[in-house]
C-alpha positions in Angstrom: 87.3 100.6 67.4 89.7 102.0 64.8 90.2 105.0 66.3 91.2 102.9 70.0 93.7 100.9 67.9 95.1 104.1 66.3 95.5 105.5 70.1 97.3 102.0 70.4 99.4 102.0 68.2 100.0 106.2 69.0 100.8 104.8 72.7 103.2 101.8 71.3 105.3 104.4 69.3 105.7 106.9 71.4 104.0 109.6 70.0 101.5 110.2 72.3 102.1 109.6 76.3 100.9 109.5 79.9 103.1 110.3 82.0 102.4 108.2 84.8 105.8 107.5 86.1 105.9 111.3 86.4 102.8 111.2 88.7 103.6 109.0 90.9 103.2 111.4 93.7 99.9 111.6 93.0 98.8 108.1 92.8 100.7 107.7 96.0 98.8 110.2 97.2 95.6 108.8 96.0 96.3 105.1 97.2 97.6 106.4 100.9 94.0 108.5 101.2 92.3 105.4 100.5 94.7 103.3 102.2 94.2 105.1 105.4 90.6 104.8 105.0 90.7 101.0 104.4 92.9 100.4 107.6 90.7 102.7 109.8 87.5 101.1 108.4 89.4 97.4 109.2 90.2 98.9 113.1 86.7 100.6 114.0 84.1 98.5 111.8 86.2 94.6 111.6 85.4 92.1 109.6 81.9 90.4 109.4 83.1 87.1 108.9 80.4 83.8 108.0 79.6 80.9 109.9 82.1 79.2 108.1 84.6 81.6 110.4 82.9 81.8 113.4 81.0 79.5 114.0 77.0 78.7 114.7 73.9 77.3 113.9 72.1 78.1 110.7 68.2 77.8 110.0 67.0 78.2 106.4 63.4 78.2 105.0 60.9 79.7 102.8 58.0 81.7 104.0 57.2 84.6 101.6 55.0 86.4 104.3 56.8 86.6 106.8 58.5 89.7 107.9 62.3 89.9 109.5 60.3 90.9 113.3 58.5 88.3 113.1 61.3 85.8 112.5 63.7 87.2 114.9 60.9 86.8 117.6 60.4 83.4 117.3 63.9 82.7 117.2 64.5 84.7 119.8 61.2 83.3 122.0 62.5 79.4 121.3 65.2 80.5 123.4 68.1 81.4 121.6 70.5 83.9 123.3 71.7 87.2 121.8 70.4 88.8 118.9 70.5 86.1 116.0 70.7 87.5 111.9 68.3 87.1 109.8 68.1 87.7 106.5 65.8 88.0 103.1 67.8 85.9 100.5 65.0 86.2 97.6 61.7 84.5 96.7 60.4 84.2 100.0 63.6 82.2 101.4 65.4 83.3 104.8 68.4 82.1 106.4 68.7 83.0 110.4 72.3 82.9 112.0 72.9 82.3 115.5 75.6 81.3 118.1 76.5 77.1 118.3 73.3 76.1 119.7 72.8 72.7 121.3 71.3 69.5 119.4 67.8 70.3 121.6 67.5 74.1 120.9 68.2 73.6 116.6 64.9 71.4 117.8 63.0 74.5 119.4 63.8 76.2 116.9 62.7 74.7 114.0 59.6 73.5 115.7 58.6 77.2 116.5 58.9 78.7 113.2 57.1 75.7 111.4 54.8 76.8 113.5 55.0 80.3 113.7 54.8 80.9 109.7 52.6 77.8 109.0 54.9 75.6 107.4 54.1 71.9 106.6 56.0 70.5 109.0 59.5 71.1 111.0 61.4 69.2 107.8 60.9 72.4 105.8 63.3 74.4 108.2 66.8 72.7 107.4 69.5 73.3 109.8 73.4 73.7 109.4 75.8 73.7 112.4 79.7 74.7 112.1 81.7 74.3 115.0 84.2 77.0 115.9 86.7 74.6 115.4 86.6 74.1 111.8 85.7 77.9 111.4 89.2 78.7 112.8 90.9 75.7 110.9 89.8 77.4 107.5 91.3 80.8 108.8 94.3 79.4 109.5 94.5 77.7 106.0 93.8 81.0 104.4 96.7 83.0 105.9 99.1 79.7 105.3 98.2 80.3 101.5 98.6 83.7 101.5 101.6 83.7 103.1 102.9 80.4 100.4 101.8 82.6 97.5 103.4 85.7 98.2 106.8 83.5 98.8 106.2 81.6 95.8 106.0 85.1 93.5 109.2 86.6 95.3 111.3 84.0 94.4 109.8 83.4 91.1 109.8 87.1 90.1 113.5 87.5 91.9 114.4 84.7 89.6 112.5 85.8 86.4 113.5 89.9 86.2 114.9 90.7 89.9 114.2 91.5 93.3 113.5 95.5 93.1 110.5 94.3 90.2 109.7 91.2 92.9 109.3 93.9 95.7 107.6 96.1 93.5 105.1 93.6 92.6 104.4 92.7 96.7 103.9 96.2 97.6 101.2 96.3 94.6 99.5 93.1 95.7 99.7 94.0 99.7 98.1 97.6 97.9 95.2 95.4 96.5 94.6 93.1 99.4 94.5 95.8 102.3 92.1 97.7 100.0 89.8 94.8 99.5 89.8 94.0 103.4 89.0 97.7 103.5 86.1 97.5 101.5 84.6 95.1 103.0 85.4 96.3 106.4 83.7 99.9 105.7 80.5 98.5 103.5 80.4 95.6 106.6 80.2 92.6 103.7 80.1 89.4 104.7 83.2 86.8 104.2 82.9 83.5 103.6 85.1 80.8 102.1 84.0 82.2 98.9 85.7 85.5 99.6 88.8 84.3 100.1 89.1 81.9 97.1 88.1 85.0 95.3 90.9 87.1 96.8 93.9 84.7 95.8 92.1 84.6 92.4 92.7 88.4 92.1 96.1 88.7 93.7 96.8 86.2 90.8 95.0 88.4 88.0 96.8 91.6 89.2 100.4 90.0 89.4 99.6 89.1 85.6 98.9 92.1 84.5 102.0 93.5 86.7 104.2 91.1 85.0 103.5 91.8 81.5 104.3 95.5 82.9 107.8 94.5 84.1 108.6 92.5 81.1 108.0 95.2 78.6 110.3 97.5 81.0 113.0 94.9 81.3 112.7 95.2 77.0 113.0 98.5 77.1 115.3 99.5 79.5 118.3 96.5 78.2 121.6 98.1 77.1 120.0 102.0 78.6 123.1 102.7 80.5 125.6 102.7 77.4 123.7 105.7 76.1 122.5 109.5 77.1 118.9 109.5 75.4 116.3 108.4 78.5 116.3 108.0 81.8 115.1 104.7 83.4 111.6 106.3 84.3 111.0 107.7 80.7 111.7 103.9 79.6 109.5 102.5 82.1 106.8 105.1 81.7 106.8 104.4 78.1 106.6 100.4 78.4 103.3 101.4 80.6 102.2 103.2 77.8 102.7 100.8 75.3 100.7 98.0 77.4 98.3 100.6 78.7 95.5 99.6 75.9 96.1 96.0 76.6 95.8 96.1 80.5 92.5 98.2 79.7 90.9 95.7 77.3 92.0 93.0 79.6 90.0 94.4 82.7 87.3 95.3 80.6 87.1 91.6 79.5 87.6 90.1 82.9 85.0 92.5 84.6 82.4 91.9 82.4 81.3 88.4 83.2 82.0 89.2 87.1 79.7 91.8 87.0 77.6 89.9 85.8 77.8 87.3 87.9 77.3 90.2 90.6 74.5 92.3 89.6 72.5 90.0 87.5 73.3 86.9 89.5 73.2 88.4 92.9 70.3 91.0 92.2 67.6 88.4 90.0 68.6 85.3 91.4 70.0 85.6 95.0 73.1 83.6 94.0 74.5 83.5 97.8 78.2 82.0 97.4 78.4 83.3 93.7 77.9 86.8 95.1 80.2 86.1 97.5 83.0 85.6 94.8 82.2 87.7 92.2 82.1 90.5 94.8 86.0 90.4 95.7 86.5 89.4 92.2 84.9 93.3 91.0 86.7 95.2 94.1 89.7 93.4 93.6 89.8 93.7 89.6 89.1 97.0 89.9 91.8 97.7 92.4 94.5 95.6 90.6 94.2 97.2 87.3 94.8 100.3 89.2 97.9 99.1 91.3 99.5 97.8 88.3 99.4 100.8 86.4 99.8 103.4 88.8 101.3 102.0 92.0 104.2 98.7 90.6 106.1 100.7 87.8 106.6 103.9 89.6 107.4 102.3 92.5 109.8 100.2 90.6 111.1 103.4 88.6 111.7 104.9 92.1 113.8 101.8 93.8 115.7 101.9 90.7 116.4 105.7 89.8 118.0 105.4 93.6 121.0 103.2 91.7 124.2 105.6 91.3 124.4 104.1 87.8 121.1 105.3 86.7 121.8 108.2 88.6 124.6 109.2 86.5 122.4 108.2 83.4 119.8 110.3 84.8 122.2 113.8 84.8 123.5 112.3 81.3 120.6 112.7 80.0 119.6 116.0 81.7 123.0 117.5 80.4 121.9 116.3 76.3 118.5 118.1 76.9 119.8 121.0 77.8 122.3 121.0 75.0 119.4 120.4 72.8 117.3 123.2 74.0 120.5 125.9 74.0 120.9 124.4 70.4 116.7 125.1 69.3 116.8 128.4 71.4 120.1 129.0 69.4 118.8 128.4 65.7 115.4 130.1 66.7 117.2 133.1 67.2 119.7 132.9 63.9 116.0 132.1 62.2 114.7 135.0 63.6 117.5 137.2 62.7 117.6 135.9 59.0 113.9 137.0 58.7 114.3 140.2 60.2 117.5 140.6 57.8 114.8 139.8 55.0 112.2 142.2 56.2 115.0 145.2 56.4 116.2 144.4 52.7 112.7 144.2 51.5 112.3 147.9 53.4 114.9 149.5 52.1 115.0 148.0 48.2 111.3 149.1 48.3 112.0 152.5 49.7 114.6 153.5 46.6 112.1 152.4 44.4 
């Protein structure tokens, strides 16, 4: 632990860096592979949205023999259309998705695989049914608070630092949003309501850690242009640095409980809508992190360094670094001449001896 504060408080000072800022081809490189993959994935594959979405009938029970065949037979054989999903939650308990079915065939149904898997009674099958209608109303409430978040942090951030840190910020969160939809597109996950709480809660937690970003680089870079000793992307790149070790502890904190929540939750107890959340919540964490250290600032550094002000500070600073170097390369030489002056004195005063 000492030794990660010592690289800390190496990072804060200065004295040791990573040059991200400097890279920033490469993570642009690195996000536009994956980028491309996400958007292809979204095209071919789609979404595999819930009930809650799409609409349907829902039949859930437990019957630890049975086997997914046998369940999708009877569904199929009480006369249910298409080819219905059934799944293995845990513990014996399945949940069967189908089209909207009418009052009478939820009847069928659950009279067929009471008797079917010798359950008590037909009580012990319970039935849900979401109509399309209310699947497309929660859609449209998404998108509308989406689309009021990422208004609310333009203006906010516009207001706070300025507009070239607000855009900065979007292009990281539309980054982290189309990867997520990617994901879930290429590994065919299902999303529910869940999902997309869980997405706005991670377009949050990646803003924050964007933020605290852009206000160490708003620090740093105040009063840069009355001088000739770094350019704007050395001062940003070093503000990344210097809240590197905070951004990592942070994710590290904040992933732990989801993955939790995933692996141990999901994978011992068949948490359904838990799994649901803490799923975006890991892609998304994961992602964010990512965006804000290697996609905002050097986009940011990029939008800015276009400035003819920064520019001009830019060849300033060029111009002193060269001077600097002539001047090393300079006394390197009049130290290397002074000790081969020595060497010849000691030669000769040796050879008259």
């Amino acid at each position: 632990m000492s030794r990660l504060g010592n690289i800390g408080g190496k990072l804060y000072r200065g004295e040791v860096s990573v040059d991200f800022v400097g890279r920033q081809r490469l993570w642009y490189l690195i996000s536009g592979f994956i980028l491309v993959i996400s958007i292809v994935a979204l095209f071919t594959r789609g979404l595999n949205p819930s009930v809650e979405f799409k609409g349907g009938s829902v039949f859930r029970f437990t019957a630890p023999a049975a086997s997914i065949s046998e369940v999708r037979a009877t569904v199929q054989g009480a006369g249910v259309p298409g080819d219905p999903i059934v799944q293995e939650i845990t513990g014996g308990k399945w949940q069967v998705q189908t089209e909207p079915l009418p009052e009478a065939t939820r009847t069928k149904v659950q009279d067929a695989l009471a008797s079917t898997l010798h359950l008590k009674n037909a009580d012990q099958v319970s039935t849900q049914f979401v109509g399309a209608t209310w699947g497309s109303d929660i859609t449209k409430k998404a998108l509308e608070g989406l689309i009021a978040f990422l208004i609310v942090i333009v203006l906010y951030l516009s207001i706070a630092f300025e507009w070239k840190m607000a855009l900065s910020a979007v292009i990281a969160l539309a980054h982290d949003i189309v990867i997520a939809v990617g994901i879930y597109a290429l590994v065919h996950f299902e999303v529910s309501p869940a999902t997309v709480i869980g997405l706005l809660t991670i377009l949050g937690y990646s803003l924050y850690d964007t933020v605290v970003v852009f206000d160490k680089v708003r620090e740093n870079t105040a009063g840069l242009l009355g001088g000739a000793r770094t350019t704007y992307s050395q001062a940003a790149n070093l503000a990344l640095n210097q809240t590197l070790v905070r951004s990592i502890n942070t994710s590290i904190i904040a992933l732990l409980p989801v993955a939790a929540i995933l692996f141990v939750g999901a994978g011992l107890l068949g948490a359904g809508e838990l799994k649901d959340l803490a799923l975006v919540l890991f892609v998304g964490m994961l992602s964010g992190t990512y965006s804000s250290i290697c996609i905002a600032t050097p986009v940011l550094a990029d939008l800015k360094e276009r400035e003819p002000q920064y520019q001009a500070l830019a060849r300033r600073v060029a111009t002193r670094e060269s001077g600097a170097r002539a001047e090393r390369r300079q006394a390197k030489k009049a130290k290397a001449a002074v000790g081969a002056a020595g060497r010849t004195a000691g030669g000769t005063a040796g050879g008259r001896s």
